[in-house]
C-alpha positions as CSV (number, residue, x, y, z in Angstrom):
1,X,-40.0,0.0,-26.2
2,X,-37.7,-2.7,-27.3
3,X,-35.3,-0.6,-29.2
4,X,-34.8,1.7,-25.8
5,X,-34.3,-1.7,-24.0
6,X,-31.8,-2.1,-26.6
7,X,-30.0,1.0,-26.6
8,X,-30.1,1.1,-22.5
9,X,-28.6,-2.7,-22.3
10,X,-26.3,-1.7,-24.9
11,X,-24.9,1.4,-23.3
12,X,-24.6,-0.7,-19.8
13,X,-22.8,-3.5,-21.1
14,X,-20.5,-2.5,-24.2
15,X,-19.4,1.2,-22.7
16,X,-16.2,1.6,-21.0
17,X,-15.4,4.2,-17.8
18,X,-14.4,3.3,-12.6
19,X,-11.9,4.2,-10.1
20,X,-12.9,4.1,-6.1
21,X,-15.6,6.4,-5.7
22,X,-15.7,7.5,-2.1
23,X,-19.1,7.1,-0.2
24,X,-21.0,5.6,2.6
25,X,-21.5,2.2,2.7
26,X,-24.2,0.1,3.4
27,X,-25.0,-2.8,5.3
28,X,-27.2,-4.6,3.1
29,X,-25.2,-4.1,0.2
30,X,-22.0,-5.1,1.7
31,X,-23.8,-8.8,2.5
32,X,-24.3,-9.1,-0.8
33,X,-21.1,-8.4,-2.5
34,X,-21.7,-4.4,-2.7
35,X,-23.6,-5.0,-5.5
36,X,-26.5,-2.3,-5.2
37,X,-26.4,-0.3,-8.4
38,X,-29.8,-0.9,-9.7
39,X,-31.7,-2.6,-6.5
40,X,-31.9,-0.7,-3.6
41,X,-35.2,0.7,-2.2
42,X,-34.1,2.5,0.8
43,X,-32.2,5.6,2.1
44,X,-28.7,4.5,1.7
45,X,-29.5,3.4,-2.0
46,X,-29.1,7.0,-3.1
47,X,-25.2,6.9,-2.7
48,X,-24.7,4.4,-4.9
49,X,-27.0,5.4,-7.9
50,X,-28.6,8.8,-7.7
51,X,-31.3,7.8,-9.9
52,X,-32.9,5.4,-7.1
53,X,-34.2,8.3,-5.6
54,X,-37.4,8.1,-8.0
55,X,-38.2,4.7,-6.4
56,X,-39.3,6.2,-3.2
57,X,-42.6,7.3,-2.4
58,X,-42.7,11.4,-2.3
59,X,-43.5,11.6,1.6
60,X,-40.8,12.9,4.3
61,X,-38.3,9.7,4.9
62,X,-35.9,10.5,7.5
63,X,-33.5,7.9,8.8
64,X,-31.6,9.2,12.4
65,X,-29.7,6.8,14.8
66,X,-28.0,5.3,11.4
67,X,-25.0,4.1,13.1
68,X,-22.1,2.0,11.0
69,X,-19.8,-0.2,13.3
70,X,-16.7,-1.8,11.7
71,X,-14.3,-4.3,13.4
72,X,-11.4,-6.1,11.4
73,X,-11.7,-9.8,12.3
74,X,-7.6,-9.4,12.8
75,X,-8.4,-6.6,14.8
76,X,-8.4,-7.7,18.6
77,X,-5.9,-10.6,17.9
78,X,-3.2,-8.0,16.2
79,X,-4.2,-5.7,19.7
80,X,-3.7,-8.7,21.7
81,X,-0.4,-9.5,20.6
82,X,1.2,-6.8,21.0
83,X,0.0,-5.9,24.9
84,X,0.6,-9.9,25.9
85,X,4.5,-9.1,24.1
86,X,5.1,-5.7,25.7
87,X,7.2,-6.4,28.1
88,X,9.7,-8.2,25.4
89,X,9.1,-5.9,22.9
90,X,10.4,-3.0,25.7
91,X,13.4,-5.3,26.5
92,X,14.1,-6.6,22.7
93,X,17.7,-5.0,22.6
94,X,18.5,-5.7,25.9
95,X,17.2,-9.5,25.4
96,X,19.1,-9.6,22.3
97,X,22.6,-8.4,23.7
98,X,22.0,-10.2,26.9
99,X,24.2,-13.1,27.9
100,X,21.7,-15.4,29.0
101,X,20.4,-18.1,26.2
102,X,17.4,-17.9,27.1
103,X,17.0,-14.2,26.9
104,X,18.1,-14.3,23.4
105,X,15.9,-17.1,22.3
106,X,13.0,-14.6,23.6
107,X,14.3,-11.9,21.4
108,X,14.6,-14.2,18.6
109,X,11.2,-16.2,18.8
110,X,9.3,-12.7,19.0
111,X,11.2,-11.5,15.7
112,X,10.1,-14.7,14.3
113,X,6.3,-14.4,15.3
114,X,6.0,-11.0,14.0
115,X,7.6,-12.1,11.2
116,X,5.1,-15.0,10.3
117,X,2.1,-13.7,12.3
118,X,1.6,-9.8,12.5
119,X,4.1,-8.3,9.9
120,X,2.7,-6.2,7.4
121,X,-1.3,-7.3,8.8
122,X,-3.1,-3.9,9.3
123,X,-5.9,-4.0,11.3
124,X,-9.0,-1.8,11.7
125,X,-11.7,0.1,13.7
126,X,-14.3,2.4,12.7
127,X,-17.2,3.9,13.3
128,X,-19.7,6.1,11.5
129,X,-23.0,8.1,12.3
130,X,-25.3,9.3,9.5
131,X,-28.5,11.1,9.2
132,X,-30.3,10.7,5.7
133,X,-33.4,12.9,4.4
134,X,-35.4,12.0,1.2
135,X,-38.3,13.9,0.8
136,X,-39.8,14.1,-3.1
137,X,-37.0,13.4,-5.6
138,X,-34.7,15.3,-3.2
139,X,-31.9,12.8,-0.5
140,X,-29.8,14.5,1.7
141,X,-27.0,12.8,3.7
142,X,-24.4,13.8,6.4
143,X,-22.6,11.6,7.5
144,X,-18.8,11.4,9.4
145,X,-16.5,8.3,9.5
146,X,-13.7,7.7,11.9
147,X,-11.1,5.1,11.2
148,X,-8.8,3.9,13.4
149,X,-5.7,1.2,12.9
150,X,-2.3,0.2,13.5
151,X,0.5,-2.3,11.5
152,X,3.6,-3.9,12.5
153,X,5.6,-3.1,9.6
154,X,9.1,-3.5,11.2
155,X,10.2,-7.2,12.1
156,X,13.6,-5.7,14.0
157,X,16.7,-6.7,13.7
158,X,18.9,-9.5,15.9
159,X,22.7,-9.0,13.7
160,X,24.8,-10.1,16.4
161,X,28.2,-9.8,13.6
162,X,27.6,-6.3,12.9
163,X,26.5,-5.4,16.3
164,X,22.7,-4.3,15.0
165,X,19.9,-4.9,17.4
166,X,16.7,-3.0,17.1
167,X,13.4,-4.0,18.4
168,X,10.6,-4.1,15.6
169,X,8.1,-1.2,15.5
170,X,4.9,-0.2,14.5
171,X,2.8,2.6,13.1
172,X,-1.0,4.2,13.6
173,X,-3.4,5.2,11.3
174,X,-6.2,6.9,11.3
175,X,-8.7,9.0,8.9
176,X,-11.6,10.8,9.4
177,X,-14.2,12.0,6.2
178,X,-17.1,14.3,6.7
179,X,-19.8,14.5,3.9
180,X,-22.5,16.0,2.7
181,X,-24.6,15.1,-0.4
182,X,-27.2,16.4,-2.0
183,X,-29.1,13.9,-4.4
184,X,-31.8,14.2,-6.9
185,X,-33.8,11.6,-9.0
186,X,-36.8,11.2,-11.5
187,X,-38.1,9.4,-13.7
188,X,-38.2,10.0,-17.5
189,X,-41.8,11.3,-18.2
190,X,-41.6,9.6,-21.9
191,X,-40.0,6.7,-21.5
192,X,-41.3,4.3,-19.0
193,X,-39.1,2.9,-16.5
194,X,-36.2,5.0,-17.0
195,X,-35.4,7.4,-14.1
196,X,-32.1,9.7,-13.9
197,X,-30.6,11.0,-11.1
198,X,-27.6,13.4,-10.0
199,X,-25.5,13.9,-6.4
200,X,-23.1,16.6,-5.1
201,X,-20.5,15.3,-2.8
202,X,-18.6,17.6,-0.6
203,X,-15.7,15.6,1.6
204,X,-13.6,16.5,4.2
205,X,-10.9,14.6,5.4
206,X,-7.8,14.4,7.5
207,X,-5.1,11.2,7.7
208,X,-2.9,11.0,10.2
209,X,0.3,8.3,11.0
210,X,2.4,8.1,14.0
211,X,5.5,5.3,14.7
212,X,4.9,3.3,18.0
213,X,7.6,2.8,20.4
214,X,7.6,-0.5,22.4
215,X,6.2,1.3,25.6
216,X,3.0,2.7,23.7
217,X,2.0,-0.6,22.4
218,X,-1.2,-0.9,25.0
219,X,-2.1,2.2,24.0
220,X,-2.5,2.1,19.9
221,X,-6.3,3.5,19.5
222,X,-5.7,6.4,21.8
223,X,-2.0,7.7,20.3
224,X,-4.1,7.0,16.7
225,X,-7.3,9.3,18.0
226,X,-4.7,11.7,19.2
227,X,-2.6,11.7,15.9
228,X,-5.7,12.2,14.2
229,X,-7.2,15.3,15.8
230,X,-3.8,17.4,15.3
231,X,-3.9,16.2,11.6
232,X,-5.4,19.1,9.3
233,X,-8.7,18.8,7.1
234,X,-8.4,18.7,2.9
235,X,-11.3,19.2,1.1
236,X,-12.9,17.4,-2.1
237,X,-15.8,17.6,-4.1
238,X,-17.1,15.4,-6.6
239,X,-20.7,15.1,-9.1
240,X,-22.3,12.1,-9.9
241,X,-25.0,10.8,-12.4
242,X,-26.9,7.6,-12.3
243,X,-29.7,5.9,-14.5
244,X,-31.4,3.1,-14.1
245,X,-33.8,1.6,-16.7
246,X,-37.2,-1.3,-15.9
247,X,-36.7,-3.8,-18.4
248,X,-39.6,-5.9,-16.6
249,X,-41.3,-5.7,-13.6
250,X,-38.7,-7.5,-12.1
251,X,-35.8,-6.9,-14.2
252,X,-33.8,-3.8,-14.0
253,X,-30.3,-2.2,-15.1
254,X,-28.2,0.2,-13.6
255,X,-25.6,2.8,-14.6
256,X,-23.4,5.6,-12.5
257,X,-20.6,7.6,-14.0
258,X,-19.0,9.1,-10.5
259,X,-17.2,12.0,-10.7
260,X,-18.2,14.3,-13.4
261,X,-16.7,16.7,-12.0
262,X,-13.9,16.4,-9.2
263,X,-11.6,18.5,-7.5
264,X,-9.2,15.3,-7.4
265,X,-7.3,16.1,-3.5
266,X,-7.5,12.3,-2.7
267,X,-4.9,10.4,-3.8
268,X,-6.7,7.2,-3.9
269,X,-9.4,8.8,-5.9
270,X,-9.6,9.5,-9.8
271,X,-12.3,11.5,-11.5
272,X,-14.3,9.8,-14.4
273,X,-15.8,6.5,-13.6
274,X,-18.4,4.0,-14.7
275,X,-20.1,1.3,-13.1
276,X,-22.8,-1.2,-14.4
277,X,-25.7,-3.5,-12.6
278,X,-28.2,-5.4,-12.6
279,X,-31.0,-6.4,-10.6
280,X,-33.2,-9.7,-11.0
281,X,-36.3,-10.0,-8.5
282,X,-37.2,-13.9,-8.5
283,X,-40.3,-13.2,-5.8
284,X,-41.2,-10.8,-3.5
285,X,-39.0,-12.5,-1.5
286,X,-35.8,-13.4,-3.3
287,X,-33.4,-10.8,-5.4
288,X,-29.8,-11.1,-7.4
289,X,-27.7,-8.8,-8.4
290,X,-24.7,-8.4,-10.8
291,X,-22.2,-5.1,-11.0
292,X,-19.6,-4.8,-13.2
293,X,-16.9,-2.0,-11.5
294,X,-13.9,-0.4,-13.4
295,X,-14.3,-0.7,-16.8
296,X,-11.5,1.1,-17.8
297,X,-8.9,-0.1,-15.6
298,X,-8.4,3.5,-13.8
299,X,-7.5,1.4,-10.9
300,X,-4.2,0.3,-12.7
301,X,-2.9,3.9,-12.8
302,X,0.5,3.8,-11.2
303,X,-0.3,7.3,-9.5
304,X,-2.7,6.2,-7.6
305,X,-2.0,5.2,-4.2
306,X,-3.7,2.1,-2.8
307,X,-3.1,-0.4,-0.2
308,X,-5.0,-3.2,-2.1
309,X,-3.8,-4.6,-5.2
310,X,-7.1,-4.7,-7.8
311,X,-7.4,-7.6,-9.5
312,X,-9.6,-8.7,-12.7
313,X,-11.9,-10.8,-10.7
314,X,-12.4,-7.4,-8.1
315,X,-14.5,-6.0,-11.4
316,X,-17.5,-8.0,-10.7
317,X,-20.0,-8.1,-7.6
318,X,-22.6,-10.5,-6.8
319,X,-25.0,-11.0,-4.4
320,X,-28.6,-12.2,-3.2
321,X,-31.4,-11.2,-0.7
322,X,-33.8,-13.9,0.5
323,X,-36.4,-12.2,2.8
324,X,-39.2,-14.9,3.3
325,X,-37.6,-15.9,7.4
326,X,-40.0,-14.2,10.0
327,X,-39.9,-14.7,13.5
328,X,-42.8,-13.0,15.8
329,X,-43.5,-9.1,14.1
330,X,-39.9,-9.4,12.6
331,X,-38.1,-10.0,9.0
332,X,-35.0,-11.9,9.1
333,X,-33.3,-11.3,5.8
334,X,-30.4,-13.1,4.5
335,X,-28.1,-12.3,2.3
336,X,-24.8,-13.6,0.5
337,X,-22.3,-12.2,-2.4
338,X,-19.1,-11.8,-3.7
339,X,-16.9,-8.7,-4.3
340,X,-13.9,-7.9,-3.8
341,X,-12.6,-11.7,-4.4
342,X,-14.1,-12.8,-1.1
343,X,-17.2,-14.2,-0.2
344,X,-19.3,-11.8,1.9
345,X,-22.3,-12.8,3.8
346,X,-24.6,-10.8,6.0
347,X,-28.4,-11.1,7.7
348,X,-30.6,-8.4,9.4
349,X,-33.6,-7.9,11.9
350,X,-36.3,-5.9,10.7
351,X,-39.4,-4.1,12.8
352,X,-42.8,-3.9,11.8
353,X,-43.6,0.0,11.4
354,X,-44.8,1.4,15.0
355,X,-46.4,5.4,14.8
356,X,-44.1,5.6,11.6
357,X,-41.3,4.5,12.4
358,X,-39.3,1.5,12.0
359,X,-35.8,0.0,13.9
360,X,-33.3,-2.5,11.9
361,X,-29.9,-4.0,12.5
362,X,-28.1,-5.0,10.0
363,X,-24.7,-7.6,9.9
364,X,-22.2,-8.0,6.9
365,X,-19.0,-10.1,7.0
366,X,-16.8,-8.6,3.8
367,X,-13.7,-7.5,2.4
368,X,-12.8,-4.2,4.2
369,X,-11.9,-1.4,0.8
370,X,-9.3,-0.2,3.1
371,X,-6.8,-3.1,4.3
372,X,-7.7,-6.0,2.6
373,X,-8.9,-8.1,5.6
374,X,-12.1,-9.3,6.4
375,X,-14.3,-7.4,8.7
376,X,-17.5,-7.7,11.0
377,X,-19.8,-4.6,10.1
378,X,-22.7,-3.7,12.1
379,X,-25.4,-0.9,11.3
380,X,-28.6,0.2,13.4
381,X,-31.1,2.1,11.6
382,X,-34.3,4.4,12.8
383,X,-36.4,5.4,9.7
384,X,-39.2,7.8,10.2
385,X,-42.3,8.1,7.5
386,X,-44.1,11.2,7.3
């Protein structure tokens, strides 16, 4: 048994293959740095290593009401701005040309606050609904995410010399995916605590950006939502494999290579990649874990569009669950990590099972994947036993 802990440990750690791997996030994970490769023991585990499946009991799991809330903390500040400013955003040429002082020290003191406030500062709101099935080795999840957002990304321009005035703009953004995956996991029969595990991932999405005059600038989520649904789906497919090995009781490793197979229609996607874990269980009541993302640098591939620089220190997540806090019939879990660069923390409220079935919110502040701010996510959860 020590020479397969050998061989596992040595595969994990000394094997190089990552690029972003699109899937639904969790919660839990997110509090604790995404690092969820070889821990988790519920539904949402499944999309990040296939092969956690086998840790489930084989009775009928199905999790409905799985609702994913996610806020920008610049989000409502950025919004803010630019209704309070509307009026001299409208009248930023007409400020600017005007022969009144103070009318151009308007149209120059805006420039200057987009410039050092708002500029270039995308913001973000999203929300996602998700039903997940496990029954035997077999997961199942739908799920559909909407994304909406706007950036400044115009400062204007006050050139009194070359008679150039132009008010600064902005632009929407929004993206929708719809997925389906199919997941199976089980463990090895001969060697003992290694289980393997496989997902098919079908993805549909649609992007859509629209510029913002002045006079739709109270209005940015619904011109976004509307941009959006005239937008046109493109499909992508994708297969993944996951192991995970029980070195102890409490000691486990993780592996997923994502994208086997992958039709490759996202531009921020690549096929091929490997990611690494680990997962330490102090107590019944206190868990770390360690992933190691990227190991190939795939995410330094020039063709590759992104709207976060990766850095070196992006390839590892931490993170840790303390779960001893009860108040009345509920568990308060805490949780804290790293990943991403940023500290992420995160807590949740969990029922005690009533006629099988159990309700629990779930908080996470963490790096958002897709702007590079910090974000406030929320996620209610209704998990039926059978």
């Amino acid at each position: 048994m020590k020479s397969v802990s050998s061989i596992i440990i040595s595969i994990l750690f000394f094997t190089s293959v990552n690029a972003q791997n699109i899937h639904h996030t969790d919660v839990i994970a997110l509090g604790m740095g995404n690092a969820y490769l070889s821990d988790g023991h519920d539904f949402n585990a499944f999309l990040y290593n296939p092969a956690l499946l086998a840790r489930l009991d084989k009775r009928l799991h199905v999790e409905f009401g799985n609702v994913e809330v996610s806020i920008s903390s610049n989000f409502f500040s950025k919004k803010d701005f630019l209704e309070d400013n509307q009026e001299d955003f409208v009248n930023f040429q007409v400020n600017a040309l005007s022969s009144e002082p103070e009318l151009n020290t308007r149209s120059l003191n805006l420039q200057k606050e987009v410039q050092e406030d708002i500029l270039d500062e995308p913001t973000e709101l999203s929300f996602s609904p998700s039903l997940l099935i496990k029954w035997w080795h077999l997961g199942l999840a739908l799920y559909t995410d909407w994304s909406y957002g706007f950036v400044m990304d115009f400062e204007g321009v006050i050139d009194p010399q070359n008679q150039r005035f132009e008010a600064p703009s902005a632009r929407t953004r929004g993206e929708q995916d719809i997925a389906v995956i199919i997941g199976y996991g089980t463990s090895v029969k001969y060697v003992k605590g290694l289980s393997v595990g496989g997902s098919f991932k079908f993805f549909r999405r649609r992007l859509a950006q629209r510029r913002l005059a002045p006079v739709d600038f109270d209005n940015v989520i619904n011109i976004s939502r509307s941009a959006l649904g005239e937008s046109n789906y493109f499909t992508r497919f994708g297969l993944d494999f996951g192991v995970t090995y029980d070195i102890k009781k409490n000691l486990s490793v993780g592996l997923v290579l994502n994208d086997i197979i992958d039709s490759n229609n996202f531009a921020d996607v690549e096929p091929m990649s490997l990611n690494v874990g680990m997962s330490y269980q102090v107590s019944n009541d206190l868990t770390f874990n360690v992933d190691i993302i990227d190991l190939l640098d795939k995410t330094d591939n020039d063709f590759v569009e992104k709207n976060i620089r990766f850095e070196e220190t992006d390839r590892i997540r931490m993170g840790a669950q303390y779960s001893k806090v009860r108040f009345a019939n509920l568990t308060l879990p805490l949780r804290i990590g790293l990943g991403g660069g940023f500290i992420t923390a995160g807590f949740g409220v969990v029922s005690q099972s009533f006629y099988k079935f159990k309700v629990r919110l779930d908080y996470a502040l963490a790096n958002s994947s897709k702007i590079d701010e910090l974000e406030h996510v929320a996620q209610l959860k209704l998990n039926f036993k059978l």
